[in-house]
C-alpha positions in Angstrom: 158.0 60.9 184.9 158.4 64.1 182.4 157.5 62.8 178.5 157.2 65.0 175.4 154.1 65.6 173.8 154.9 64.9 169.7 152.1 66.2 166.8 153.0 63.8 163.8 153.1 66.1 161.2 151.6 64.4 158.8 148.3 65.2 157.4 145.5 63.0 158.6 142.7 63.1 161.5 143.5 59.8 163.2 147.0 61.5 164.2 144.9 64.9 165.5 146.2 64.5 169.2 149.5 64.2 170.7 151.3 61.2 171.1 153.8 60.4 174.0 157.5 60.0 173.7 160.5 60.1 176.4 163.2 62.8 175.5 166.7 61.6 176.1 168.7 63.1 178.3 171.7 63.6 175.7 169.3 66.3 174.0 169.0 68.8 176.9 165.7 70.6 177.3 164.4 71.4 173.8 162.0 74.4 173.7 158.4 73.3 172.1 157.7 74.3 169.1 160.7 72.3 167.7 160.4 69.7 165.3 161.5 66.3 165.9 162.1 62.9 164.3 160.5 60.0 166.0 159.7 56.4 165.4 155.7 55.6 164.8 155.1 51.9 164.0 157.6 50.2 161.7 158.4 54.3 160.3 159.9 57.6 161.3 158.0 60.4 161.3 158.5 64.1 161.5 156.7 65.6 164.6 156.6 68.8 166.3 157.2 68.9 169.8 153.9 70.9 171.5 155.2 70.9 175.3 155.6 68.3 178.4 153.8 66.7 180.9 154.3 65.1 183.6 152.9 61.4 184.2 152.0 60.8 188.1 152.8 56.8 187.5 154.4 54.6 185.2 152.7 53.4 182.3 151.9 50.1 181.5 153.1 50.0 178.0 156.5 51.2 177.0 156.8 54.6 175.5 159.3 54.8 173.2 162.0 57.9 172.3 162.3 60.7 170.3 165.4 59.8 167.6 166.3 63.5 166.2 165.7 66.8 167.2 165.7 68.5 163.8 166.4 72.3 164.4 168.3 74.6 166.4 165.5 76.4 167.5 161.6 76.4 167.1 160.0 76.6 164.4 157.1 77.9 166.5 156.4 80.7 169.2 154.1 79.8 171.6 151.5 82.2 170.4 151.5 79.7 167.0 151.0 77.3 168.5 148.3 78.7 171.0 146.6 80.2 167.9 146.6 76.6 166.1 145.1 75.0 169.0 142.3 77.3 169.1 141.8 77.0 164.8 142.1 73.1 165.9 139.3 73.4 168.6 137.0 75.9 167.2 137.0 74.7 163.5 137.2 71.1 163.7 140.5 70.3 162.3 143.7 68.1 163.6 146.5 70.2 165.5 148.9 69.5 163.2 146.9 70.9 160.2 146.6 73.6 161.9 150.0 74.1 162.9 151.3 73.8 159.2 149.4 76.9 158.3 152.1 78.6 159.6 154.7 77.2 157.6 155.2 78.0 154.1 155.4 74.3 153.0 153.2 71.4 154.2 156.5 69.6 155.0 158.7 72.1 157.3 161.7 71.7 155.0 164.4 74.4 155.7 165.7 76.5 153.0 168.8 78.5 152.4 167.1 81.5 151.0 169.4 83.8 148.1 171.1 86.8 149.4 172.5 89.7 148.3 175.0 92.1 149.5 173.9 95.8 151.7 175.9 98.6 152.5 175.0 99.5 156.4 175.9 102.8 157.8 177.9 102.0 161.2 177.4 104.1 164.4 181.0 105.4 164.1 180.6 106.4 160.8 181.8 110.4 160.0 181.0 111.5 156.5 184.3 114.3 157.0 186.2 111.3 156.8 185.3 111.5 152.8 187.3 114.0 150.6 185.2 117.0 149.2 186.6 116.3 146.3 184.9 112.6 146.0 181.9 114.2 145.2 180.0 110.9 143.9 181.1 108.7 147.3 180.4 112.1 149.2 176.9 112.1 147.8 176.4 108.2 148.0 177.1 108.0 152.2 174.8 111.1 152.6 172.3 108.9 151.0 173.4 105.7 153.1 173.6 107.7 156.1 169.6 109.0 155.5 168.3 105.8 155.0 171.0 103.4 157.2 171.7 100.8 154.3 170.8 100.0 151.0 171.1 96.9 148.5 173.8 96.9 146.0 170.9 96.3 143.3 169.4 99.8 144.5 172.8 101.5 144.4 173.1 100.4 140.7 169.6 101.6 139.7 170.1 104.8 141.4 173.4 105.4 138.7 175.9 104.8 140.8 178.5 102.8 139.3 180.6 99.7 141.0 183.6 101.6 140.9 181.6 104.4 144.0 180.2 101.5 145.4 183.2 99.8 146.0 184.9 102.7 147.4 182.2 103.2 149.5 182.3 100.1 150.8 185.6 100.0 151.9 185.3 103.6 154.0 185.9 103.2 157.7 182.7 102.4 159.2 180.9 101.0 156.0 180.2 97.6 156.2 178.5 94.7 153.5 176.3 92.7 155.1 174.4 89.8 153.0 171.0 90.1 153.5 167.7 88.3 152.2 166.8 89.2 148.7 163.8 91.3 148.5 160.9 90.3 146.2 159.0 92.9 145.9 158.4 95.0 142.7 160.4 98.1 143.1 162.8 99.6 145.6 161.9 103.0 147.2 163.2 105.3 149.9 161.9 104.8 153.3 159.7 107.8 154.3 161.4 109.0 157.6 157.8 108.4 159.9 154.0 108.9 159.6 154.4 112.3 159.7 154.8 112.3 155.9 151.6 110.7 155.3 149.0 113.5 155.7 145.0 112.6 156.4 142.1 114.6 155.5 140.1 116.3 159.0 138.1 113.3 158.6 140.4 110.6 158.1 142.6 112.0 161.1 139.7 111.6 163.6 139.4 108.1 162.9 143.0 107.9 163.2 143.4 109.3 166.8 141.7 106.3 168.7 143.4 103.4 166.3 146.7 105.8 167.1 146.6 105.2 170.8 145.6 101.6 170.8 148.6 100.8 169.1 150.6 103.0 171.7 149.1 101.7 174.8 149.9 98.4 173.5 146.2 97.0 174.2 144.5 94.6 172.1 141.4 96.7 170.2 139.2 95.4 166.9 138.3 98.3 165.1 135.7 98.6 162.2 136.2 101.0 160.3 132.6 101.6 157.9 134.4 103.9 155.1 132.3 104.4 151.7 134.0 103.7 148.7 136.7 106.5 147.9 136.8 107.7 151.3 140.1 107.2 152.2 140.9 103.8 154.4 144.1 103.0 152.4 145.6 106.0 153.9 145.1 105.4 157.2 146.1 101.7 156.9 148.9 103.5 155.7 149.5 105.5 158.5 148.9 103.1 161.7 151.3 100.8 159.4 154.1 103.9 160.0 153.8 104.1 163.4 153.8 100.5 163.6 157.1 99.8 162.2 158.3 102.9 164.0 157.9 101.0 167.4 159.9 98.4 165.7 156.5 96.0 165.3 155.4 93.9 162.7 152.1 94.9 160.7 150.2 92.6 158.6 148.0 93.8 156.3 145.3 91.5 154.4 143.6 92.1 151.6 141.0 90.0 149.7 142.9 88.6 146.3 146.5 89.9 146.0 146.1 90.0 142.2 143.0 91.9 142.2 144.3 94.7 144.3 147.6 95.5 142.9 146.8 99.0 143.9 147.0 99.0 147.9 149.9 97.2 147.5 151.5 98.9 145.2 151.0 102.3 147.5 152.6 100.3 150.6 155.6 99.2 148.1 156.0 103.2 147.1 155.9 104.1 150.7 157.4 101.7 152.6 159.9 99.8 150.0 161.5 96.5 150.9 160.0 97.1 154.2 157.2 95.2 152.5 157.2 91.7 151.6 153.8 90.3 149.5 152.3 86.4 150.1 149.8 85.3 147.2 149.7 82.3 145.6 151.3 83.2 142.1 154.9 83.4 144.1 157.7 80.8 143.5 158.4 78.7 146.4 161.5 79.9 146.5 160.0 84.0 146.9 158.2 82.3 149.5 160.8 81.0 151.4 162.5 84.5 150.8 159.9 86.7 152.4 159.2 84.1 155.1 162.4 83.8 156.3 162.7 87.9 156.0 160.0 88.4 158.5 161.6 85.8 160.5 165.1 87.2 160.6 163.3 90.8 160.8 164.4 91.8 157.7 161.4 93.6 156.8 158.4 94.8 159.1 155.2 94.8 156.8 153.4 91.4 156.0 151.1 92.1 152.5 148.8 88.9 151.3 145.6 87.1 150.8 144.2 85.2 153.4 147.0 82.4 154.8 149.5 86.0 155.3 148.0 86.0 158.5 149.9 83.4 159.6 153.1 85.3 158.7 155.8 84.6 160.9 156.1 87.4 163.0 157.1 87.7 166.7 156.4 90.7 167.4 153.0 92.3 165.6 151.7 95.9 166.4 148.7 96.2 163.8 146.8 93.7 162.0 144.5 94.9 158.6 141.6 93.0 157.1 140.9 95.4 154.0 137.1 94.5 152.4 136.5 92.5 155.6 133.4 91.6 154.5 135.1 89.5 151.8 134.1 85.8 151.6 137.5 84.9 149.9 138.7 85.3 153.2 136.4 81.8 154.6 139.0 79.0 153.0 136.9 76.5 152.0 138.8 73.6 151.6 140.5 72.0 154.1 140.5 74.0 157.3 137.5 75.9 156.7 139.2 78.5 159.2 138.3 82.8 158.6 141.0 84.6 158.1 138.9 88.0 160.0 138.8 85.7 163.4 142.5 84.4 163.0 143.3 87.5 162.7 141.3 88.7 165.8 143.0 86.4 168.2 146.6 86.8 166.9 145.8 90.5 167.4 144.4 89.3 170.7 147.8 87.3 171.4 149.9 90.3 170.8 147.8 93.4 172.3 147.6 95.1 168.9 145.0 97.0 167.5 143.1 95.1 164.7 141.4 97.4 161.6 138.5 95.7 159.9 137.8 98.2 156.8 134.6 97.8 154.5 132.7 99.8 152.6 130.0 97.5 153.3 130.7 95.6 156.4 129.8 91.8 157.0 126.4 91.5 159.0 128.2 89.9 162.0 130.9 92.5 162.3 128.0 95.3 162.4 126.4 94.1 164.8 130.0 93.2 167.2 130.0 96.9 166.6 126.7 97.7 168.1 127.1 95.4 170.6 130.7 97.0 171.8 132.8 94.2 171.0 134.3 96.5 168.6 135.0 100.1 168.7 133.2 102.0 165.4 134.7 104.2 163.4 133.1 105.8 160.1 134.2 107.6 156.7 130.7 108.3 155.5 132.0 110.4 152.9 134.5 110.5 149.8 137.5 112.1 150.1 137.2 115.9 149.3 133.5 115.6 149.4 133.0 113.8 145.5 129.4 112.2 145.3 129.0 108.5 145.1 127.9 107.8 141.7 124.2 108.2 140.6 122.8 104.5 140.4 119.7 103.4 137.5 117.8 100.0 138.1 116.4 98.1 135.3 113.5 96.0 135.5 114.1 93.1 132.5 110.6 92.1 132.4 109.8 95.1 131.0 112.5 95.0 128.9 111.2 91.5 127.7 107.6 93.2 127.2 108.9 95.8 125.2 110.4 93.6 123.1 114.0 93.5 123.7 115.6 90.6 124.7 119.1 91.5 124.4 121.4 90.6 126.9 121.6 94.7 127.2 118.8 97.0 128.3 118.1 100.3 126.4 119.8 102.2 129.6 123.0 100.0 129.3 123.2 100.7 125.6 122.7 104.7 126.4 125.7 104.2 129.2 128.1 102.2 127.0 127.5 104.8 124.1 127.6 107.4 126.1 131.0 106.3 128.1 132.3 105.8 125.0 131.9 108.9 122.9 133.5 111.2 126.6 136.5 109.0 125.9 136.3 107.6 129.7 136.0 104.3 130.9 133.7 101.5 131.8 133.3 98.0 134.7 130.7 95.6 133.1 130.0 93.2 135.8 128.8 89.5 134.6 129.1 87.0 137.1 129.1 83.8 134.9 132.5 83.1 133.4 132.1 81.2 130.0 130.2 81.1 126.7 126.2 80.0 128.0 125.9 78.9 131.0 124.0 75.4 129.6 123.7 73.4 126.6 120.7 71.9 126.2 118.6 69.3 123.4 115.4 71.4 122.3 113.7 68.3 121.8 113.8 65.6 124.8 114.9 69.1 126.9 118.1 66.7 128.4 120.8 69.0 129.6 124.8 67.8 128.9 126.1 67.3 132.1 129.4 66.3 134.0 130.2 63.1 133.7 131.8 63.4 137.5 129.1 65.9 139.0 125.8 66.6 138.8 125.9 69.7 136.9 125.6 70.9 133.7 128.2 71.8 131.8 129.4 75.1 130.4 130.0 76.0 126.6 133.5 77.9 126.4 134.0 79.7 123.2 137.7 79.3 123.5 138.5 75.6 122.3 134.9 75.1 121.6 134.7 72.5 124.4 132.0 72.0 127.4 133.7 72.6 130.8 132.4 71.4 134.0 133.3 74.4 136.5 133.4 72.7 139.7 136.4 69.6 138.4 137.4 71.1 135.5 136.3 67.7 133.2 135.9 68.7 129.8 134.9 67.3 126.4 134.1 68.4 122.6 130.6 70.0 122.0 128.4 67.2 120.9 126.7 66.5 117.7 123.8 64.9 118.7 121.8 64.6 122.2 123.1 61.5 124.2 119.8 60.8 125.3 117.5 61.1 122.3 120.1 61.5 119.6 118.4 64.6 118.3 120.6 67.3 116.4 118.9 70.3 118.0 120.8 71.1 120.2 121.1 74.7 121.9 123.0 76.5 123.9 121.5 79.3 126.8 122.3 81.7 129.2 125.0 84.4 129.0 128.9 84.1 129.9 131.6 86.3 129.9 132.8 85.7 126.6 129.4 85.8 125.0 129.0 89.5 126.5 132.3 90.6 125.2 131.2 89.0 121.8 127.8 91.1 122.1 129.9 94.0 122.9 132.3 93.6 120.4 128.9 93.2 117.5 127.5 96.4 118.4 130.6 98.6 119.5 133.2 97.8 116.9 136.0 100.4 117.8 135.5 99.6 121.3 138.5 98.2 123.2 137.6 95.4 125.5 139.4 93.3 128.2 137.9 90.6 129.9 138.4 89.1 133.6 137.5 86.0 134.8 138.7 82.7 135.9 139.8 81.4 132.0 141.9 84.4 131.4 143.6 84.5 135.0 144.3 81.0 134.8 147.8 82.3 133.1 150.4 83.5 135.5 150.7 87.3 135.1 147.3 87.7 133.5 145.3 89.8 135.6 148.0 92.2 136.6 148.8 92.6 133.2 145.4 93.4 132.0 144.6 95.7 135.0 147.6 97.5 134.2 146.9 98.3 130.7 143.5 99.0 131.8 144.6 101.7 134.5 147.2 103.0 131.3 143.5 103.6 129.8 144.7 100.8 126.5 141.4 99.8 126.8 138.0 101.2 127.2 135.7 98.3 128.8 136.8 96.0 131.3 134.1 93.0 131.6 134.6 90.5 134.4 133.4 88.0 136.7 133.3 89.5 140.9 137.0 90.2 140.0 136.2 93.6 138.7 134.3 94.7 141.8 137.4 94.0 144.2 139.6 97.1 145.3 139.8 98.7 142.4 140.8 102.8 142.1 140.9 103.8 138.4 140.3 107.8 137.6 138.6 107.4 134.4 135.9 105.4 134.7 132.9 107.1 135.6 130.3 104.2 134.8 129.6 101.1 135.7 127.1 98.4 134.5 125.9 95.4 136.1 124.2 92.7 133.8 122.4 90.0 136.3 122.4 91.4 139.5 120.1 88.4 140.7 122.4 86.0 140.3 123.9 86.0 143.8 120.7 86.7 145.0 119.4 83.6 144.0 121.8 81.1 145.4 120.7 79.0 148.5 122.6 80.2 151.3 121.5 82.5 154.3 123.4 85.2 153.2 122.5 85.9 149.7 121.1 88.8 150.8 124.0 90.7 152.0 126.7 89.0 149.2 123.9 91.2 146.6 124.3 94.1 148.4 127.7 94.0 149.0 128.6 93.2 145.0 126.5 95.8 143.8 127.7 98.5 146.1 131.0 97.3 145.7 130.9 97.1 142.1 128.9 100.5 141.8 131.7 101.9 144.0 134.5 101.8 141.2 132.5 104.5 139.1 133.0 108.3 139.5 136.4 107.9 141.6 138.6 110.6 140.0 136.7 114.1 139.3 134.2 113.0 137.2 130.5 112.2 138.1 129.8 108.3 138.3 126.8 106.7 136.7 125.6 102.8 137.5 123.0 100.9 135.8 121.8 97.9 137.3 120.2 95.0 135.1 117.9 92.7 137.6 114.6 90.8 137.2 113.7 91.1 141.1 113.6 95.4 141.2 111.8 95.1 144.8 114.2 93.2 146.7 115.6 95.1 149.7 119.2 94.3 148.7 118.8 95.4 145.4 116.9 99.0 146.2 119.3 99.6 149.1 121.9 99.4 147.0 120.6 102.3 144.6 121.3 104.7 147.3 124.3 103.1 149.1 122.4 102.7 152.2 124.3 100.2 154.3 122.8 100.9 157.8 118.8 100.8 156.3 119.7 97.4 154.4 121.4 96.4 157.6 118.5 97.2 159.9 116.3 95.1 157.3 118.8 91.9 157.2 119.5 91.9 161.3 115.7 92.1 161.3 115.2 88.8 159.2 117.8 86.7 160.5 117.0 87.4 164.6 113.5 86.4 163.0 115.1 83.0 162.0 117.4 81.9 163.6 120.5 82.9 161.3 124.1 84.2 162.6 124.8 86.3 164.6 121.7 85.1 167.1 122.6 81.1 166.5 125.4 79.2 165.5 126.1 77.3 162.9 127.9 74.1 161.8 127.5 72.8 158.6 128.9 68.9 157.7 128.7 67.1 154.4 129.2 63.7 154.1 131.3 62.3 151.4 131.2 58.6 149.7 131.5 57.2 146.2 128.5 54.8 146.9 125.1 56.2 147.6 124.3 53.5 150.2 127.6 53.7 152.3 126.6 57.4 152.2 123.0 57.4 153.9 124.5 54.7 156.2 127.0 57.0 157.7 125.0 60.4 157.3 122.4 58.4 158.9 124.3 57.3 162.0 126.4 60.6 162.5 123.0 62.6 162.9 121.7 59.4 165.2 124.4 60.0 167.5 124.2 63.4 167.3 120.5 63.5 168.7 120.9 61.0 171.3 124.2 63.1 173.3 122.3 66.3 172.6 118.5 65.6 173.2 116.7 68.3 175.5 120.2 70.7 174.3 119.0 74.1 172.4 120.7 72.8 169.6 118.9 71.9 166.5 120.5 69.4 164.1 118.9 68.6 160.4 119.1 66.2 158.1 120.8 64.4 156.5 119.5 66.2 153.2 120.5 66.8 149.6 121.6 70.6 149.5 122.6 71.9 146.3 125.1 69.2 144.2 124.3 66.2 144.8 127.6 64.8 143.2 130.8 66.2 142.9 134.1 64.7 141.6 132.3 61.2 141.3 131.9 61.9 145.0 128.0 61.7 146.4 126.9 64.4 149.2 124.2 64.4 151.8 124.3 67.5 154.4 124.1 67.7 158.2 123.4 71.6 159.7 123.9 72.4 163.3 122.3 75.2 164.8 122.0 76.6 168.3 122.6 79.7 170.4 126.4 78.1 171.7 127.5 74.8 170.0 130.8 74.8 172.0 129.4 71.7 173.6 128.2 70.1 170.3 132.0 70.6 169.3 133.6 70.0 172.0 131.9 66.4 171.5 132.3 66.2 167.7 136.1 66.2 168.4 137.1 64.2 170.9 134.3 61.7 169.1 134.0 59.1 165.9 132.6 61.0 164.0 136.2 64.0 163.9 138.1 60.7 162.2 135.3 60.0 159.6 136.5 59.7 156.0 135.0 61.9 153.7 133.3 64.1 155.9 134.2 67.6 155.7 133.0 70.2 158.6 132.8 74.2 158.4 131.7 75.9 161.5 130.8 79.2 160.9 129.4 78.5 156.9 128.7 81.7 155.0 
């Protein structure tokens, strides 16, 4: 007996697996990947129909129909849903939240998507057939005939006026075709083929091997370890050419879409509305436009932030992960999936070479390099040999002994005056977004905190109110302590906005933009402001990480980081390498355009290795330290890691189930090299009236371990939330 195996798409783990449902005969054969309507209890649900199989016997329970098939064809190729069922597997999530990463909405809603009207060259085509004399139509199917079709929009902005066009249009072997609407920012010529895009000796020997993966059609990851400046956009660029030459999809990644405006604005100039941008600031209904572009192959070239990788493309020659070593590619909420190994096994799917570009590679990738997993390619220089910028580390402490306890050094104030008076331009790098980072009472030493979590909250100049930055709760400043009812109360610690009120105090004519998380919170914002700031309207941009990501501005030769400890601090394995990837990162921006670079770095911890590695922009000697200390203990890429953290509003519930889940755990696994700890506090001990313990899993292969954990209790448990693979 042949059923249909049906995902309910709906999104919760008790409905993870497939359920069982007879396909009438009055339906045909419907190809998986369809979706479906079919009863469940006393309700109809949506479902997805994953494949058959083929039951040897009866069953002993009546399996009931499917009601509805809902589309005329899939929704999914089989390489989705392959790929979901391995994000399913190897992250710990259900199938079905898997499969709706590759949908644009969480319900799979169709949409009729706007259109607009082309004019499309036809084979048959002769431009003779137009009069000499009609030297305006004349010129316009020259131009249709170079490129093969154009928008009417494009026409219009080009100066022709409706009166050519509509002559054109009706010319023998012009045709109007309605087409998707493009949404990107500009229309531009196509470029004819990568031959237009030169490379530098350098940059066109690291081409030559990405060149031929992608015309022997094999699947190959590349990292590609380019310094800052040295030219990776280029030849992202060019394998992008040759891509949609072969008629191929490429998708390129990139960390934050709004933060690195610049790579995409160079594929827009090159490639036009071959392009088509995902990021979160889109409408839905842009959305729905550039999915159903790719879909329809409309346009060739996917650009976003990290869900773009599910694009829906059938057919993908080249896959880039710019700044691979970014960790705002690792979702962390829901399916705690990395967007770097989705995009290795769709590249894997489709035999296409996959670039993994960083300045300052992640740890893991390195060493896959080493190892031969994946092919290495280097740019250890700046294009047309301009130095890296020359980089100053300031010990505080001494600072403090000398009697300064300004949130700037003596060597900062030299740089800022300095950057100033050459009329050239400055990144201030503060990693704390806000007013001071605490508020506390000076006498009974109580700190306000969040009502919700256990943190303190943070004093925001802007509407002189405490915010909690983890769930946004927030309340006037008090007058008094809660606690002891004291009235001295104090606020510490530096933010963003009391830097730029520093800067402001001692550099009055200076002209100072500010990026962080309260000013991008507006739609527009940060484009806006890095616009202005590449138009050189203002002379100091002071940020959050934001400001180290991608950016490529001529002018600014220097670059100051204020508390270069404070990644360095946090509790996670790989504090380490985030420090030393901000700093060289953030350093990076300085000294781009034909002036010398200079970088002064604030820190209280001048010895550590991340920190003094940076100075030169030595990757491979802070590498060799880092690979060093984590084979030493136990830390990716020699073990594995799964980290849980149980979720409850009551404390007891909590240690009950934390308690049991590790039991289990230990009993299946005893005499396994797999370690499991805890349950522990790590970090917050409450967040969004929600109490945590934490679970980590560690061993040299934890397939098993998952394998278990899915097909077990403990996948369905409420409130518990997995990420395999934490960083």
């Amino acid at each position: 007996m042949r059923v249909a195996s049906i995902i309910i798409n709906r999104p919760t783990k008790q409905l993870h697996k497939p359920l069982s449902y007879v396909l009438p005969d009055r339906f045909g054969n419907i190809m998986p990947g369809t979706r479906v309507l079919v009863p469940l209890g006393g309700s109809r649900e949506e479902g997805i129909l994953v494949g058959y199989e083929e039951l040897s016997e009866k069953p002993d329970f009546t399996l009931r129909s499917i009601i509805q098939v809902l589309d005329s064809e899939p929704w999914f190729t089989t390489e989705m849903m392959d790929t979901a069922r391995r994000i399913s597997q190897y992250y710990l999530c259900s199938y079905g939240d898997a499969l709706r990463l590759f949908t644009v909405h969480k319900t799979l809603k169709s949409y009729d998507a706007p259109r607009e009207e082309w004019l499309v060259v036809k084979p048959e085509f002769n431009l003779e057939q137009v009069p000499l004399k009609r030297k305006k139509q004349r010129e316009l199917c020259a131009y249709l005939l170079q490129v093969g079709g154009a928008p009417k929009s494009l026409l219009r902005a080009k100066g022709y006026s409706y009166m050519v066009i509509k002559q054109v249009s009706d010319e023998p072997g012009i045709q109007i075709e309605k087409r998707f609407k493009d949404t990107t920012t500009t229309f531009i010529e196509l470029l004819s083929g990568e031959e237009n895009i030169p490379l530098t000796d350098a940059q066109s020997a690291v081409y030559e091997p990405i060149k031929n993966a992608m015309d022997d059609e094999i699947f190959q990851p590349f990292l590609l370890h380019g310094v800052t400046g040295s030219g990776k956009t280029q030849i992202y660029i060019k394998a992008a050419a040759r891509c949609i030459g072969k008629g191929k999809t490429a998708i390129i990644l990139v960390p934050e879409i709004v933060l690195t405006d610049q790579i995409v604005r160079r594929f827009v100039d090159t490639f036009g509305d071959e392009v088509v941008v995902f990021h979160s600031k889109l409408t839905v209904g842009q959305r729905n436009n550039n999915w159903e572009r790719i879909r329809r192959k409309d346009s060739h070239i996917i650009i976003g932030a990290r869900s773009a990788v599910f694009g829906p493309a059938e057919d993908i020659g080249l896959i880039v992960v710019d700044e691979e070593h970014d960790t705002s590619y690792k979702q962390e909420d829901m399916i705690r999936y990395h967007a770097r190994n989705v995009a290795l096994w769709r590249g894997e799917a489709h035999r296409c070479a996959v670039i993994l570009g960083s300045a300052t590679p992640a740890i893991v990738s390195y060493y896959k390099a080493q190892c031969g997993e994946y092919k290495l390619l280097e740019l250890p220089h700046r294009i047309h040999e301009q130095p890296l910028p020359q980089v100053q580390i300031v010990d505080m402490k001494e600072e403090m002994l000398r009697g300064n306890y300004s949130v700037f050094s003596d060597a900062m104030m030299d740089l800022i005056s300095s950057t100033l008076s050459s009329g050239n331009q400055m990144i201030m790098l503060l990693n704390r977004r806000g007013y001071s980072t605490f508020v506390l009472c000076r006498d009974c030493g109580a700190t306000i905190m969040c009502p919700h979590c256990a943190v303190a909250m943070v004093y925001h100049q802007a509407g002189e109110e405490l915010r909690c930055h983890y769930c946004e709760h927030h309340e006037p400043i008090p007058t008094v302590c809660p606690t002891c009812h004291s009235k001295r109360i104090r606020f510490f610690g530096s933010g963003t906005q009391k830097v730029e009120e520093e800067l402001h105090r001692y550099f009055k004519d200076a002209r100072i933009a500010r990026l962080d998380q309260d000013v991008t919170r507006y739609k527009d914002a940060a484009e806006s402001i890095l616009r202005d700031f590449g138009d050189h309207k203002y002379d100091i941009l002071l940020g959050t990480q934001m400001v180290s990501k991608g950016h490529d501005f001529k002018d600014v030769t220097a670059v100051g980081i204020l508390t270069a400890d404070s990644v360095l601090n946090i509790p996670l394995y790989s504090a380490s390498e985030r420090a030393f990837n901000l700093l060289t990162q953030t350093s990076g921006r300085a000294g781009r355009g034909d002036k010398e670079g200079r970088v002064v770095i604030q820190t209280y911890n001048p010895l550590n290795y991340a920190i003094i590695r940076s100075k030169t922009h030595d990757y491979l000697g802070f590498y060799t330290e880092e690979i060093g200390n984590r084979e030493a203990l136990g830390y990716p890429p020699f073990k594995d890691m799964i980290y849980m953290v149980v979720r409850h509003p009551k404390l007891d519930i909590l240690e009950t189930t934390a308690n049991h889940i590790v039991d289990d755990l230990k009993i299946h696994f005893q005499g396994e090299d797999i370690e499991i700890l805890g349950p522990y506090e790590n970090g917050i001990k409450k967040i969004r009236d929600m109490y945590r313990l934490s679970i980590m899993i560690r061993g040299s292969n934890v397939t098993i371990i998952k394998r278990y954990i899915y097909n077990s209790w403990i996948f369905t448990q409420e409130g518990l939330l997995i990420d395999v693979d934490p960083i």
